[in-house]
N, CA, C and O of each residue as an XYZ file, in Angstrom:
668
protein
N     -14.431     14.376     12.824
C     -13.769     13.093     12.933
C     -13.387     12.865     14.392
O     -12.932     13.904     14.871
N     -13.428     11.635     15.442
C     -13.645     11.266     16.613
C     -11.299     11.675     16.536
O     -10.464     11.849     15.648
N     -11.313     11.627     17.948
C     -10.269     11.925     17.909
C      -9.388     10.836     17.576
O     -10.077      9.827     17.729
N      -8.362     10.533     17.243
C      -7.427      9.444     16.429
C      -6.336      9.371     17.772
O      -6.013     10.204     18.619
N      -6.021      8.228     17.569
C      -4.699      7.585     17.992
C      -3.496      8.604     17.464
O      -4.071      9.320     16.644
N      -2.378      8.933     17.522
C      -1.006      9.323     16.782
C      -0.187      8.438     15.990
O       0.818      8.761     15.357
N      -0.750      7.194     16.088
C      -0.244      6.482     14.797
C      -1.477      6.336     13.672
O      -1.284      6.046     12.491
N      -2.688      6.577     14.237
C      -3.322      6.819     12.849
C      -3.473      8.495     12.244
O      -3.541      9.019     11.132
N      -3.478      8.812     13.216
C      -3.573     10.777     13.437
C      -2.551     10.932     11.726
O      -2.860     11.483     10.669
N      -1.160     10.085     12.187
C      -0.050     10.490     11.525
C      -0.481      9.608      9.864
O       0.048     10.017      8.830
N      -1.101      8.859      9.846
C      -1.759      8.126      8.380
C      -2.415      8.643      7.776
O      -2.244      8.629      6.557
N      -3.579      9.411      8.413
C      -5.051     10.147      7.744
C      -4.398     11.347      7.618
O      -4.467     11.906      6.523
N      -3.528     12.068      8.871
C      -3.316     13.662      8.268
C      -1.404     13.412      7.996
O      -0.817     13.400      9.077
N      -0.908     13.315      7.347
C       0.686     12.603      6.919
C       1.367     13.981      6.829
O       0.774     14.890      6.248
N       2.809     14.221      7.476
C       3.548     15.416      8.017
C       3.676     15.826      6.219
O       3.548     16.950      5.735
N       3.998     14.379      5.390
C       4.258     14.363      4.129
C       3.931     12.735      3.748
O       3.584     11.855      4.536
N       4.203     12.602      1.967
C       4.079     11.472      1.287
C       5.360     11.250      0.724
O       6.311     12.020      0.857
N       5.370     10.066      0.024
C       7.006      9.885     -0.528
C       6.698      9.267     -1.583
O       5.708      8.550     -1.437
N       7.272      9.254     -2.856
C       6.778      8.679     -4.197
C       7.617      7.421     -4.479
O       8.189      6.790     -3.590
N       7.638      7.188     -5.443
C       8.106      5.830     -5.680
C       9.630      5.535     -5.755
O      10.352      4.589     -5.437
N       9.841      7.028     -6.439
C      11.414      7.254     -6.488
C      12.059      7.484     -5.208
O      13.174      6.980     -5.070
N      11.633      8.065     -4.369
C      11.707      8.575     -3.180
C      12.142      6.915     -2.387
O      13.289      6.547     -2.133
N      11.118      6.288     -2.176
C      11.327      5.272     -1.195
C      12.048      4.302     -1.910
O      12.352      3.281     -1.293
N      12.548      4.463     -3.656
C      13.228      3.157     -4.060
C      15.115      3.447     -3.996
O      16.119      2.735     -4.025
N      14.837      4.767     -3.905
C      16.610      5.189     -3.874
C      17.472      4.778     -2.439
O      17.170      4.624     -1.255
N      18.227      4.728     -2.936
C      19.195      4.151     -1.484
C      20.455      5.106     -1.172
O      21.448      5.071     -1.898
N      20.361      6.024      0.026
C      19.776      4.820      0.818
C      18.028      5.305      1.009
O      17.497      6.325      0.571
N      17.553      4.457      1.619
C      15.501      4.915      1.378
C      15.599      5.489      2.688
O      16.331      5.297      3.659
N      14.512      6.357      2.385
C      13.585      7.320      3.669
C      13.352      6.055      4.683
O      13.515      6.154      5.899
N      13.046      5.147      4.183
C      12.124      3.929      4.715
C      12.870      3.136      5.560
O      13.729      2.357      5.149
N      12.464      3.363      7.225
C      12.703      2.898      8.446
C      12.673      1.016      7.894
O      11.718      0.406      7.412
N      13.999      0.530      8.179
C      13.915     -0.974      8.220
C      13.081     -1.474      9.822
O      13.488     -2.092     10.806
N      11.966     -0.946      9.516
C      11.401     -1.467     11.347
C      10.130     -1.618     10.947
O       9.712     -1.116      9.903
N       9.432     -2.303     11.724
C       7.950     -2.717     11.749
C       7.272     -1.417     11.818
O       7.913     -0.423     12.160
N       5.647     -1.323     11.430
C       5.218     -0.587     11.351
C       3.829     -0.382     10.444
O       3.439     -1.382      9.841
N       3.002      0.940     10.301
C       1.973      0.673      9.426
C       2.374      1.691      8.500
O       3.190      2.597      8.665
N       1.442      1.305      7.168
C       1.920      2.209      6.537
C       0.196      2.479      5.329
O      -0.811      1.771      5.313
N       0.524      3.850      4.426
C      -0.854      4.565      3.928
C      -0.437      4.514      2.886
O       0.772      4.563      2.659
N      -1.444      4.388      1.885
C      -1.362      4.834     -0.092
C      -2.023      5.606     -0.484
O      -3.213      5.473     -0.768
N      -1.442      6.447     -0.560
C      -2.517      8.474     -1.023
C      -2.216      7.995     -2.612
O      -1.191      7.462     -3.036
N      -3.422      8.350     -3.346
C      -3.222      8.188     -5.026
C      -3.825      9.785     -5.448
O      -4.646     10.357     -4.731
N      -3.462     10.186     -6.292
C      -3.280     11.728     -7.299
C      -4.424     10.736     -8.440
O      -5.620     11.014     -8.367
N      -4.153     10.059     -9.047
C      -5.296      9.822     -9.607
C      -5.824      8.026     -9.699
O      -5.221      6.958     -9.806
N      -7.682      8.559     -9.556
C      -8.238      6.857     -8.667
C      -8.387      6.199    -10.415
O      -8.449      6.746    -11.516
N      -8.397      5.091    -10.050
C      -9.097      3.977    -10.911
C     -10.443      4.630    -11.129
O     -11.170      5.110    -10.259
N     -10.612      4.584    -12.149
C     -12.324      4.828    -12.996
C     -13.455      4.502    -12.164
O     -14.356      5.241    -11.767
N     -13.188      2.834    -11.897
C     -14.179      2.095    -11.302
C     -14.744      2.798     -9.836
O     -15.949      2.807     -9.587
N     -13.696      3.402     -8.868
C     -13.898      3.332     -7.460
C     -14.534      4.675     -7.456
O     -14.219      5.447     -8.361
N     -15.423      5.068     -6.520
C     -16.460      5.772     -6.040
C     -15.834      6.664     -4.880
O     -16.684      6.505     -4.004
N     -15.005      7.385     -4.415
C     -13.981      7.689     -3.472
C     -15.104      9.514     -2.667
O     -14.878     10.466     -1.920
N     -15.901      9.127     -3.254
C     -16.897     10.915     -2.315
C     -16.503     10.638     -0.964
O     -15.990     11.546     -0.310
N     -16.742      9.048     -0.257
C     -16.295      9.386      1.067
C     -15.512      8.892      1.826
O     -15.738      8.377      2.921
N     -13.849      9.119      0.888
C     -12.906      8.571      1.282
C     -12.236      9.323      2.059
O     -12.647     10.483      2.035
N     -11.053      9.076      2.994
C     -10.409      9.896      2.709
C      -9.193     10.904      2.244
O      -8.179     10.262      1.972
N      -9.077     12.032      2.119
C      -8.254     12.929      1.215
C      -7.523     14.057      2.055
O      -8.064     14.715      2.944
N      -6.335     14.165      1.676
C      -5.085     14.940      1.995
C      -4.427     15.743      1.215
O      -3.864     14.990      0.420
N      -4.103     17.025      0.909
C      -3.378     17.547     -0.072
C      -3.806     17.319     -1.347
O      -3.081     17.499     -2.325
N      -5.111     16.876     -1.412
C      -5.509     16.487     -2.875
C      -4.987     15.004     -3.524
O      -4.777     14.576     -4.659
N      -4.915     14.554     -2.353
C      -4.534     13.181     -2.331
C      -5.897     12.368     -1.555
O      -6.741     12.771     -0.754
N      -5.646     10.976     -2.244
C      -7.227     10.043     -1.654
C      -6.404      8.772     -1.001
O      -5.596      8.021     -1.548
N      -6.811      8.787      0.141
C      -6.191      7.525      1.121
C      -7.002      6.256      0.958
O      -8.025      6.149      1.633
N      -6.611      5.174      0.037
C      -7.130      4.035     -0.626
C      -6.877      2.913      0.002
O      -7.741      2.046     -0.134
N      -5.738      2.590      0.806
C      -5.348      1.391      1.163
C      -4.279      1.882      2.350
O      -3.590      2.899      2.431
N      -4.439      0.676      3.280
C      -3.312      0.706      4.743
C      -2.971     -0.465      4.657
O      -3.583     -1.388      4.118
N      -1.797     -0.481      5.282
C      -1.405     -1.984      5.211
C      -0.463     -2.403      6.518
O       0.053     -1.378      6.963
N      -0.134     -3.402      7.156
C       0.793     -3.638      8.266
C       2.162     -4.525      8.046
O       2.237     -5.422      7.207
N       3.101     -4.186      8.817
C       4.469     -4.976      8.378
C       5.048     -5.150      9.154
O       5.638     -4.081      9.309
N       5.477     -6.015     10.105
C       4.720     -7.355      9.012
C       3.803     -7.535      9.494
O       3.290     -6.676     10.210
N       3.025     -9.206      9.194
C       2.127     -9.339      9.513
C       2.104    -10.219     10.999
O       3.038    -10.829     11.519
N       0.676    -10.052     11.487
C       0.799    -10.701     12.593
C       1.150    -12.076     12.805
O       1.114    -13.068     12.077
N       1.429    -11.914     13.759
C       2.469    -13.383     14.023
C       1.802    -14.750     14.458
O       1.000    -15.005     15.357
N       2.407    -15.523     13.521
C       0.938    -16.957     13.736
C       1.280    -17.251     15.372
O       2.367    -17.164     15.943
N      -0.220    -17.679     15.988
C      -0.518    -18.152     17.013
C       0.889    -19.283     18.022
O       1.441    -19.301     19.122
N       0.878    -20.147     16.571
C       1.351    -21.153     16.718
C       3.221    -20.642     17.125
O       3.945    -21.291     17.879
N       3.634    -19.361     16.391
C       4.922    -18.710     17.202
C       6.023    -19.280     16.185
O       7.157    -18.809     16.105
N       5.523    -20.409     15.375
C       6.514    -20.427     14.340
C       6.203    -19.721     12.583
O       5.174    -19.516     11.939
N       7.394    -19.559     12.356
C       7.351    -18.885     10.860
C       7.260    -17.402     10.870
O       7.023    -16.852      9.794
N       7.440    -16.571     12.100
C       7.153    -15.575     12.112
C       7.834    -14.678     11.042
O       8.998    -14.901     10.710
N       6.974    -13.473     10.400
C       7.323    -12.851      9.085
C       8.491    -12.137      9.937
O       8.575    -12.077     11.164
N       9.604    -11.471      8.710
C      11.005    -10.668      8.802
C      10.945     -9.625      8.056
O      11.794     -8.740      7.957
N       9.516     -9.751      7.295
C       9.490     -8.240      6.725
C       8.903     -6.470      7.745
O       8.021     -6.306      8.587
N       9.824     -5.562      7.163
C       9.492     -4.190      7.732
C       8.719     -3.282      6.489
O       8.367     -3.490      5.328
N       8.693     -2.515      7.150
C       8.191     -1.281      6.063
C       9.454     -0.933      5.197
O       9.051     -0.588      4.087
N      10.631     -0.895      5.257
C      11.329     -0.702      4.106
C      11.398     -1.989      2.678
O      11.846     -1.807      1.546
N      10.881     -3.055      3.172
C      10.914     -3.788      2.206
C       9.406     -3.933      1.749
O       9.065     -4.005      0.569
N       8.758     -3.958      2.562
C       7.366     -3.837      2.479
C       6.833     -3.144      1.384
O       6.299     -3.686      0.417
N       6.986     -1.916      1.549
C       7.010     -0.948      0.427
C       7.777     -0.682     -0.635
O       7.468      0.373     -1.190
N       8.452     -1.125     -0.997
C       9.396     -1.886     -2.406
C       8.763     -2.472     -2.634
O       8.097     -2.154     -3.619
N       8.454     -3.695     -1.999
C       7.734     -4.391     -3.420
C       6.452     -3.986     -3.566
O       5.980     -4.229     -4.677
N       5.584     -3.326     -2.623
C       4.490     -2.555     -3.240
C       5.006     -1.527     -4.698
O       4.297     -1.079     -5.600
N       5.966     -1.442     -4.559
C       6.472     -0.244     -5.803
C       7.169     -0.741     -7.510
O       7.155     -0.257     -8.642
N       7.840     -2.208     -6.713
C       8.465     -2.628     -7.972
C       8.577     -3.993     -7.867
O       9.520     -4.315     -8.590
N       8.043     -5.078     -7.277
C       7.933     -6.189     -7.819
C       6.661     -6.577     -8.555
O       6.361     -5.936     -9.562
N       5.971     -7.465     -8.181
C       4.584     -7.622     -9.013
C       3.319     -7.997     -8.234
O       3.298     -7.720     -7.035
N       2.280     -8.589     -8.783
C       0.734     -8.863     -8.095
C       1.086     -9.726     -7.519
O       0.305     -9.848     -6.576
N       2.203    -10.844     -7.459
C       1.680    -11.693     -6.821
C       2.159    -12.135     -5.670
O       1.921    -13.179     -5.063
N       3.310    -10.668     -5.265
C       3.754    -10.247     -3.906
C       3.417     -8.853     -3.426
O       4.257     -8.075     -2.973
N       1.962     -8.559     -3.576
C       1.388     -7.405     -3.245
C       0.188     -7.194     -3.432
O      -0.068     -6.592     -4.475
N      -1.107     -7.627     -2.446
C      -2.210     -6.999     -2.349
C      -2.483     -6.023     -3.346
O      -3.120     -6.163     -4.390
N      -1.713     -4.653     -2.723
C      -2.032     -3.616     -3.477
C      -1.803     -3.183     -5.066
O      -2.558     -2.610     -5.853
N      -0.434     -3.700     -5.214
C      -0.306     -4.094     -6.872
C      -1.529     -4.870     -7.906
O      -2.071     -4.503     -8.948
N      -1.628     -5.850     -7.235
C      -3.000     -6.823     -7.726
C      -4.266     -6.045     -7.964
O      -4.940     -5.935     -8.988
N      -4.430     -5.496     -6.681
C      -6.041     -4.787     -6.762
C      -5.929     -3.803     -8.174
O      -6.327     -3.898     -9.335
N      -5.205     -2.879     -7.429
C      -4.402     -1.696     -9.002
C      -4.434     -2.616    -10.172
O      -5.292     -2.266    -10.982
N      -3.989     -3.331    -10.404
C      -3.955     -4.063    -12.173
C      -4.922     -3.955    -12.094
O      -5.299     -2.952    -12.702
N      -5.692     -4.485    -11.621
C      -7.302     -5.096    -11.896
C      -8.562     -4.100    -12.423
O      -9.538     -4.143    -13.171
N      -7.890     -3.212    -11.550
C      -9.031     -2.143    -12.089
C      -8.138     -1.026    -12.538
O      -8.628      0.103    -12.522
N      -7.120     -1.148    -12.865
C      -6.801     -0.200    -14.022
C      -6.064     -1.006    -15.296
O      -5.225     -0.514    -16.052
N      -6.667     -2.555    -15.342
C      -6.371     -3.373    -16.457
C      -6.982     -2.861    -17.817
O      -6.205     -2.947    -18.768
N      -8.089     -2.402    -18.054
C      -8.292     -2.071    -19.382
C      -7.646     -0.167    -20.094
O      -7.536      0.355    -21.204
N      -7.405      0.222    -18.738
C      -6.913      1.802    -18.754
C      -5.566      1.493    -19.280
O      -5.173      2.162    -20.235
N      -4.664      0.402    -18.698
C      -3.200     -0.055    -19.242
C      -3.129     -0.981    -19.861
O      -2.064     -1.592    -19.958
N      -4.306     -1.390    -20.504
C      -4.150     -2.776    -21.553
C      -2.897     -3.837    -20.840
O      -1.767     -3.962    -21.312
N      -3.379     -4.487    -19.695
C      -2.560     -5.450    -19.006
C      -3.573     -6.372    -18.532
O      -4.711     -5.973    -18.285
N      -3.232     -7.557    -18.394
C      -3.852     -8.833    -17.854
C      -3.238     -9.329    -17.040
O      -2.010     -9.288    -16.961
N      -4.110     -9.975    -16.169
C      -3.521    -11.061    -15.054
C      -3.418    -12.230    -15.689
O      -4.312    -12.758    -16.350
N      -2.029    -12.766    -15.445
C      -2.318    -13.941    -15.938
C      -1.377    -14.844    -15.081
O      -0.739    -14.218    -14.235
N      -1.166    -16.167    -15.128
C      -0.979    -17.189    -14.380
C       0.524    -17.491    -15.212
O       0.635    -17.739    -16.413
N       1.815    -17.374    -14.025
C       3.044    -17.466    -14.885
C       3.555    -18.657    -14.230
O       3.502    -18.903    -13.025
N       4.291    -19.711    -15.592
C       4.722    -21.159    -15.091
C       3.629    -22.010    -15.018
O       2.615    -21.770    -15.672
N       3.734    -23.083    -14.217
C       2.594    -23.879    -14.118
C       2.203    -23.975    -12.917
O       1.878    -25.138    -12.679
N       2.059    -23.173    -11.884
C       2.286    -23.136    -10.466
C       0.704    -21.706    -10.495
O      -0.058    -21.295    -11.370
N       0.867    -21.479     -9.333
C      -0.611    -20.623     -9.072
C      -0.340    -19.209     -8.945
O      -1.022    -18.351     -8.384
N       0.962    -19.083     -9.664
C       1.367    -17.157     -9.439
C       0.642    -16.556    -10.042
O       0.090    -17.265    -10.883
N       0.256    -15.311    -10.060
C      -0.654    -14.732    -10.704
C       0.216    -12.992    -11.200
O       0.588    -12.303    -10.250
N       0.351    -12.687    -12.004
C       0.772    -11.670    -12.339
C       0.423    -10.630    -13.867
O      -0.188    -11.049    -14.850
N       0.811     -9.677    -13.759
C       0.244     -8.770    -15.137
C       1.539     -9.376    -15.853
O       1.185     -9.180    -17.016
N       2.673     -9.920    -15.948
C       3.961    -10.570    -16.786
C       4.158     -9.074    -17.394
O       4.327     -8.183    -16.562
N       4.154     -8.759    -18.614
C       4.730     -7.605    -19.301
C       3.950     -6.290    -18.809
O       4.349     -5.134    -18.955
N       2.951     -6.634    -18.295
C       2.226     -5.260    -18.332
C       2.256     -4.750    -16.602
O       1.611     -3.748    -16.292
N       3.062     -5.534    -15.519
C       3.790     -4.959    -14.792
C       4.800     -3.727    -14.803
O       4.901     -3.058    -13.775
N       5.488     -3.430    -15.837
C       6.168     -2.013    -15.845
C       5.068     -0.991    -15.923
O       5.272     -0.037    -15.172
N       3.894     -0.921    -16.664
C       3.234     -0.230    -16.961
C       2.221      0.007    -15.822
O       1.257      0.721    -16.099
N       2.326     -0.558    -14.435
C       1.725     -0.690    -13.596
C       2.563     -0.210    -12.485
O       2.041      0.037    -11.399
N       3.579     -0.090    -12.641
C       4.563      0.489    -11.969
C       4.927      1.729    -12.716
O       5.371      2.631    -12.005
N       4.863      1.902    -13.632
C       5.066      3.461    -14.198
C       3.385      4.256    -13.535
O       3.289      5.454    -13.270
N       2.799      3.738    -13.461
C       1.442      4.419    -13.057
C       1.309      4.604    -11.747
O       0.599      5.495    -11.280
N       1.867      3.919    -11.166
C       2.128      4.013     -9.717
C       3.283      5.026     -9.431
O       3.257      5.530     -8.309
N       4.301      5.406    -10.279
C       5.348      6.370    -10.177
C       4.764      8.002    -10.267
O       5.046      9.115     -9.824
N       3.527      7.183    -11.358
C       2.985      9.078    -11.498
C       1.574      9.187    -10.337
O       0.695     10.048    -10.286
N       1.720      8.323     -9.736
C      -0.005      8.891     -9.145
C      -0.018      7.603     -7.718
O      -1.131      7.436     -7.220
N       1.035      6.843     -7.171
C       0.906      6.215     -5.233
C       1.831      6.987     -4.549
O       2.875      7.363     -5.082
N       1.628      7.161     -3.797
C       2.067      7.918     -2.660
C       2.246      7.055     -1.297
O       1.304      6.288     -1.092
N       2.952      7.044     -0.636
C       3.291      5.966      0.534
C       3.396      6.860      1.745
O       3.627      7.946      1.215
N       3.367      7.069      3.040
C       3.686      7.443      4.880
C       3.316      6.200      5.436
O       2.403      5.385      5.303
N       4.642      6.381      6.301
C       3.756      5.157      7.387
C       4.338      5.803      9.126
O       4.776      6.859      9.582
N       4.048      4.613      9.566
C       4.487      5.053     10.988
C       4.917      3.941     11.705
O       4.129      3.336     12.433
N       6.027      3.620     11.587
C       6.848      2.776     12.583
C       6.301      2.641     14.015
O       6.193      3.571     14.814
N       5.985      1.406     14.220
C       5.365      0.979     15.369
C       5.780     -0.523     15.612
O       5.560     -1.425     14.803
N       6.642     -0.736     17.280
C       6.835     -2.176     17.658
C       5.794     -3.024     16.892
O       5.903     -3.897     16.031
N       4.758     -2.457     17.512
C       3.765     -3.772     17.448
C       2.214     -3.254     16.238
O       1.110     -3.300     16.782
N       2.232     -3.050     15.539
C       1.232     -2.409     14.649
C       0.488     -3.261     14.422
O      -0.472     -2.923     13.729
N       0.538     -4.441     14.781
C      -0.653     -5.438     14.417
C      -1.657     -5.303     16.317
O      -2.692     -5.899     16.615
N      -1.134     -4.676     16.897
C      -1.983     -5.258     18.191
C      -2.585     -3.932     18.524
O      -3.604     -4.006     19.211
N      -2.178     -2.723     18.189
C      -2.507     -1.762     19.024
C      -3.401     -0.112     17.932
O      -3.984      0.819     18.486
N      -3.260     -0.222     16.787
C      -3.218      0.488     16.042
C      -5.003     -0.031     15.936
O      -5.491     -1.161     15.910
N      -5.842      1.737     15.879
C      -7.343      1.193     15.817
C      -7.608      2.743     15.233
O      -7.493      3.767     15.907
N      -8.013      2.670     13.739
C      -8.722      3.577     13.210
C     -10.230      3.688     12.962
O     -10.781      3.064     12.055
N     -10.772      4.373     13.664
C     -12.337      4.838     14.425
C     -13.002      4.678     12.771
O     -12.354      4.650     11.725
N     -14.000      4.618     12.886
C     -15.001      4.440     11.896
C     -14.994      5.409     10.951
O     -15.097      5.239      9.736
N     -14.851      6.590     11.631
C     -14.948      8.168     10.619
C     -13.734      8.151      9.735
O     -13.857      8.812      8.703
N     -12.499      7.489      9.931
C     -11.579      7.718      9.380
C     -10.593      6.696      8.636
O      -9.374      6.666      8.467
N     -11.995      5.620      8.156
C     -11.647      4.492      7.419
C     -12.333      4.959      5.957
O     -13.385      5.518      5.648
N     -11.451      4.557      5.399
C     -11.756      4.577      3.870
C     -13.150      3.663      3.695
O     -13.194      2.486      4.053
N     -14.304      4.383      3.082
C     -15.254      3.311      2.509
C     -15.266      2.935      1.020
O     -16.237      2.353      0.537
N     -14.147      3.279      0.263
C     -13.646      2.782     -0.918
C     -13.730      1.510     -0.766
O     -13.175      0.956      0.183
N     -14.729      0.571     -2.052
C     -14.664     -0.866     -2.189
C     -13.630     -1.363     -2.685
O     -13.535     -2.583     -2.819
């Protein structure tokens, strides 16, 4: 693997992981500061093909994510979220304030008998009841590290060898 940056160094090879309980107790591990952050899973969705992902401790690195996000051009509306909130609601709100929640239902919708479905009359999209059960699955098998960084949207560059080719 080409040599890494130390903020990705610290994503692909993680000092440690923190579970769901871990980052939801208060007070949390989880730096209220900008930053990137990793999802190691103990066990993949059926569907995904993970031979050349990569893996830590017997853990599979599936998804990265940044917090916040980069800041519109235009300089207004800029996001106020960090990695401590960031990762909460990756853990316990629902799909339709989380990428990674969403993807997870989706392909572990028939494994947890849960559906996406459209709540109200507005364009939210969520599993409605079968969110706990998507969050209990995530309690036994996501894993979270990140790495606090000013600026993680401008400077952070993980080399080819050490990107997940998980679809």
């Amino acid at each position: 693997m080409d040599e890494l940056p130390p903020e990705a160094a610290a994503l692909v090879r993680p000092d440690r992981v923190w579970s769901r309980a871990q980052v939801l107790r208060r007070p949390s591990p989880v730096p209220a500061v900008a930053g990137t952050y990793a999802w190691y899973f103990k066990q993949l969705p059926a569907a995904l093909d993970c031979t050349d992902c990569v893996s830590w401790s017997g853990l599979t690195l599936l998804y990265v994510g940044i917090s916040p996000k980069a800041p519109p051009t235009s300089g207004v509306g800029v996001s106020r979220q960090n990695l401590r909130r960031r990762l909460r609601q990756h853990y316990a709100l629902n799909a339709y304030g989380s990428t990674l929640r969403l993807t997870l239902g989706c392909l572990l919708a028939e494994q947890l008998g849960i559906q996406l479905r459209r709540v109200g009359s507005g364009t939210r999209l969520t599993f409605a009841d079968g969110e706990p059960r998507l969050s209990q699955w995530m309690a036994e098998n996501a894993f979270a590290c990140w790495v606090a960084h000013e600026r993680p949207h401008g400077n952070l560059r993980m080399p080819s060898s050490a990107r997940s080719t998980c679809p």
